[in-house]
Structures are given as C-alpha cells and as structure tokens.
N, C-alpha and C positions, 0 to 999 in steps of 0.2 A: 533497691528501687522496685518498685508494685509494678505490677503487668497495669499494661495502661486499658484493655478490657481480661473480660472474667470471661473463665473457660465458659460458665451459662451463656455470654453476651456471642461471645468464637461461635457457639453450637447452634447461636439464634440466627447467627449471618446466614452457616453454613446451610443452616434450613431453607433459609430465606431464596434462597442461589436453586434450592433445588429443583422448582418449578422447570427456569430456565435450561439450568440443564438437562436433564429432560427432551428439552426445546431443539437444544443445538447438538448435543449427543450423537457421532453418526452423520452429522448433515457437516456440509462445504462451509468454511467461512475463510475470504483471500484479505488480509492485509495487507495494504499498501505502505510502506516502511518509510518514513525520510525527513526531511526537517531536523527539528530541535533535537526532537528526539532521539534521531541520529547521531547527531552529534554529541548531544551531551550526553557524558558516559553514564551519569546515576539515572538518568530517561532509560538508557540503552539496556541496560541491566534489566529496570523494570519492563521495558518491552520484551523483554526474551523472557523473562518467567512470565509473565503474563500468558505467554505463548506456549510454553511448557504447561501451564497449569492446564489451560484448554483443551491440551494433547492429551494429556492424562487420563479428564474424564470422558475423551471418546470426541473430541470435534477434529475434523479433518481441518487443520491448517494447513494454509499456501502461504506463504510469503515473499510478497513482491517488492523487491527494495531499487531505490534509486544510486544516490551516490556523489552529487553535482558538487558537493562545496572538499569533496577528494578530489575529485577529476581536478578543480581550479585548482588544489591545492600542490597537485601533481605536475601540473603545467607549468605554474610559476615556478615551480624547483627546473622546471625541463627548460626553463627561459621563450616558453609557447604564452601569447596574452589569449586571456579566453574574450569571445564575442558573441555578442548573443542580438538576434533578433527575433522581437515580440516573445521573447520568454525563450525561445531555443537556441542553443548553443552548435554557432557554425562550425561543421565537424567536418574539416578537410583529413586526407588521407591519414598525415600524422596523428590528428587526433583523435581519431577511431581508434586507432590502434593505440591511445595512451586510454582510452574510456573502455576499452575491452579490458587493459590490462585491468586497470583500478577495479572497474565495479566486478566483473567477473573471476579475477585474481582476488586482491587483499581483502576488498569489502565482503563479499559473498563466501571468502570461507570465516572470516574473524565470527560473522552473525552464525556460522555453521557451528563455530568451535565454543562459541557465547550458549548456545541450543543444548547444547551437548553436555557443558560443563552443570548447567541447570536441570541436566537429568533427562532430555529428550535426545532423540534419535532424528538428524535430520541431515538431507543430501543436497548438494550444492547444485544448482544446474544457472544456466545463462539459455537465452535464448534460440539460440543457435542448437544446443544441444537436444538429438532429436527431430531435432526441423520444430521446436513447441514455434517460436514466430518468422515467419516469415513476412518479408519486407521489400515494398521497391521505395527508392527515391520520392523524397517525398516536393520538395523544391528544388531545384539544380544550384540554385543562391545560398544553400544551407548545407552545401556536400552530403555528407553519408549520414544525415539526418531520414528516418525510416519512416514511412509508410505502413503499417499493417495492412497485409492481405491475407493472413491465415493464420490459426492455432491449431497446433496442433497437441491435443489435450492429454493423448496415451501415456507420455513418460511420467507424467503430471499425476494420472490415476493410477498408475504401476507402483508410483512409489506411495501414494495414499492409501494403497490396499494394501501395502506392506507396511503396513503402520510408519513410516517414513512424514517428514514434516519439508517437503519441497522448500527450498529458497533461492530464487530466481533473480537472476540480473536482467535486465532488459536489453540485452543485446540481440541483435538478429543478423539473418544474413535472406541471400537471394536466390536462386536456381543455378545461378553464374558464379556463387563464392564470395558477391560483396558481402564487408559488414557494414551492421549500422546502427545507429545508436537510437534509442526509441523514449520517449518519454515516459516516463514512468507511469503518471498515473491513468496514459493511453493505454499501457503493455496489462495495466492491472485490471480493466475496466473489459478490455476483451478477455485475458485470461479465465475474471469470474464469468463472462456472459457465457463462455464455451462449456466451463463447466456446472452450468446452471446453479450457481454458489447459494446459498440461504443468503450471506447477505455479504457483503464488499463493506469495507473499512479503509477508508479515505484518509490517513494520518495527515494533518494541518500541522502550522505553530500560529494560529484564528482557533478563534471559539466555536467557531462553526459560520453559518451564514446567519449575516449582520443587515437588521432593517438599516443601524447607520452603522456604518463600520468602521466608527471610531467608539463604539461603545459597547462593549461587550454584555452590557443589560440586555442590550437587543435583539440577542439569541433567538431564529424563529428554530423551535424544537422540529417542527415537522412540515417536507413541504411535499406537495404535488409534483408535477412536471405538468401541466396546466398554471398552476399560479408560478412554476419557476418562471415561467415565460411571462406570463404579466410582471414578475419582479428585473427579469431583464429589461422589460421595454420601459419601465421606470425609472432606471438606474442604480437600482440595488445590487444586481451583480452585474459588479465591473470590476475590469484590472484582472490582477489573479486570479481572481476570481469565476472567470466565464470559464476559462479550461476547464477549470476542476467538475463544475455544475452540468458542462457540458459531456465530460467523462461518465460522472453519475448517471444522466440522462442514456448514452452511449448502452452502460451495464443495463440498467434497468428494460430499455427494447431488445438485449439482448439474451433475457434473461435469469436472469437475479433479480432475487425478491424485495431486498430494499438494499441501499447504501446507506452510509453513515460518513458524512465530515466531520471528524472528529478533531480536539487539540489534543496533539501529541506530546504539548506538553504537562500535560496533568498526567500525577501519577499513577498507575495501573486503568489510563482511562478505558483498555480494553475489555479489562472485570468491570467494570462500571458499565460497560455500553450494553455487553450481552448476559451479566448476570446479577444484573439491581433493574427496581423499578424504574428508578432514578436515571440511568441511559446517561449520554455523553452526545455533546454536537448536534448538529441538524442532519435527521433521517430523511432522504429523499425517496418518494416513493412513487408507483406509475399512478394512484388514484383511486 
C-alpha cells in the first residue's frame, strides 16, 4: 500500500507550520479538555499527541480538563442520581467527594499516563493543590458548587519552566478546608487570564458559534466581544451556549489574547487551530 502523501508533500506541511511555530514557541497556550473528545478514545488519543507535539517544539501547555459524564457515570454505579440546575450539577457533601475522587483521582492521572506514553513529561495537579483555585460557595441551592476568588498561578509556572505540561482538575477549596467542584470552562478561562496565555482553547462537540445552530454552514470564524453582544441580544447565543461565550469574554478582560471554540470532535483540531491557515472554530477576540 503507497504512503497516502510523498515525503516532498510531509516536508511542504512541515514548512508550511513553521511560521506558526515560530508564533507559539515559548508563549502560554491553556486547553480546555472535555466533551466528545473526552470520551471518545480515538479523539482522546489524538488530543494527547496533539499536545505532545506542541510540547515538543517549545509551547507551554496547560491543560484544563473537566470530567462530567465520569462523575454521572460514578454516581449511578454508587446508586447517587445526578441533578443539575441550569447546567450545574447539585453537589452535596457526598458528592464533592465522589467529583474529587473521579476528576482528580482516575481522570487526571489516565490524561497524565496518556501524555507520557506519547513521549511528553506531564504532572497531575487539581485545584486545590497549591492553593492554584480558591473558592467560596457559589449558591447555597447548589451545595459545594465553587465560586472563584483567586488563582494562584506559581505551581502552574514552576512546572512550566521545568518543562512539565501541567494537567489540572478543577477542584478547589476554601480558607476553612471546603471542597468544591468548579466548572470547567470557568476554572480554564481564569487560569489563562492569570497567566496572561497567548491564547485559550475552548474544546466544544459544536463547530464553533452558529448564526443558526442547527447548521453547521453557519460557522462565524471570527467574533468581537462588541458583536458577541449584539449576537446575544438577537438570539444567537443561547442555551449552552452563553456560559461558554461568556467564559471567552471572562479570559479575554482578563487577559489573553484570543480564544478559540473549537469542535473537539475533528481530528487533531488543535494542529489545525495553531498551525494551519486554515484555523478550527470561532476565535473570539476583544476588538
């Protein structure tokens, strides 16, 4: 069977990349980890080289992962139902303590051991460790659902200047010992803004943000935070869709120089985003 490109076509890519690289070399870039991609193991796979590759030629990877369809999948074995209002999962005592096991326990080292097997160097942390998030209460109706009040950035850049590829659960605690469980793509959005990231990586299972979003034709590639807010008051972003835009928004005054919602389900969409013309998702930008 023939190589399906020619070592000349390999060597045109690899040209083609090197601008970019260049670009990102040296500089912060945080991905947000979850969805499809998460789960599905041949996504999963390609997310961690992706990420290895990046390591390789000199970009500081963070990686911020969630972990939501574990937690459920955890519960139901533990005979706990999960509840969730407006998107967030009511997290009483017991299950703080089943969402710390999961995403800081199995989930966060399996993407450790996944890093590692692919030839990169990377250390596990959760929020908590450190003091990186600190958290009050964020609804008293929602138990130990967190709040962000602080990042703290040092163990984050300790291991980044030790050429380390951080991978973080989004757990946090309080001054008093609470835990609490934070939403992901909140924990990711401050993480990049603290440490002034080149750019944040939104992983979706969307194409990105949809004039109609039932059509994936309707990809806008590139938006403001001026026109995100006239596509709010229109009714373009809706449903899921405000958290996420709203996070975006969040890094970008915080920050970091652009975002990206990206689908996480396309293959290596993160070499597509940061090292082709061609890009991945809708870039949101301050203007």
């Amino acid at each position: 069977m023939q190589n399906e490109f020619s070592n000349m076509e390999r060597a045109e890519v690899l040209t083609a990349a090197l601008p970019y690289i260049k670009k990102y070399s040296g500089k912060t870039v945080v991905v947000k980890y979850g969805g499809n991609a998460m789960v599905n193991e041949q996504l999963k796979q390609q997310v961690m080289e992706d990420i290895v590759l990046l390591w390789l030629i000199g970009v500081k990877v963070v990686l911020v992962h969630g972990g939501g369809p574990e937690i459920s999948q955890t519960m139901k074995k533990l005979g706990k139902e999960s509840v969730f209002v407006d998107g967030l999962r009511v997290t009483d005592k017991e299950t703080v303590d089943i969402v710390q096991m999961v995403l800081a326990g199995r989930v966060n080292k399996t993407l450790v051991n996944l890093l590692q097997i692919k030839g990169g160097h990377a250390v596990g942390l959760c929020g908590i460790d450190g003091g990186i998030i600190e958290a009050k209460t964020k609804d008293e109706a929602l138990g130990y659902v967190g709040e962000i009040t602080k990042i703290r950035t040092q163990p984050i850049t300790d291991l980044l200047e030790k050429n380390y590829i951080p991978v973080i659960s989004t757990i946090a605690s309080d001054r008093q010992g609470n835990t609490f469980n934070i939403n992901g793509d909140t924990a990711a959005a401050y993480i990049a803004g603290a440490l002034g990231a080149e750019r944040l990586i939104m992983m979706t299972d969307i194409a990105g943000l949809l004039m109609d979003k039932d059509d994936p034709s309707t990809l806008i590639p590139v938006v403001t935070i001026s026109e995100a807010k006239k596509l709010y008051e229109d009714g373009v972003i809706s449903g899921g869709m405000i958290p996420k835009v709203d996070c975006c928004i969040d890094a970008l005054n915080h920050g970091v120089n652009n975002v990206v919602i990206m689908d996480g389900r396309i293959p290596h969409s993160i070499l597509m985003e940061l090292l082709t013309d061609e890009g991945a998702g809708t870039m949101v930008m301050k203007g």
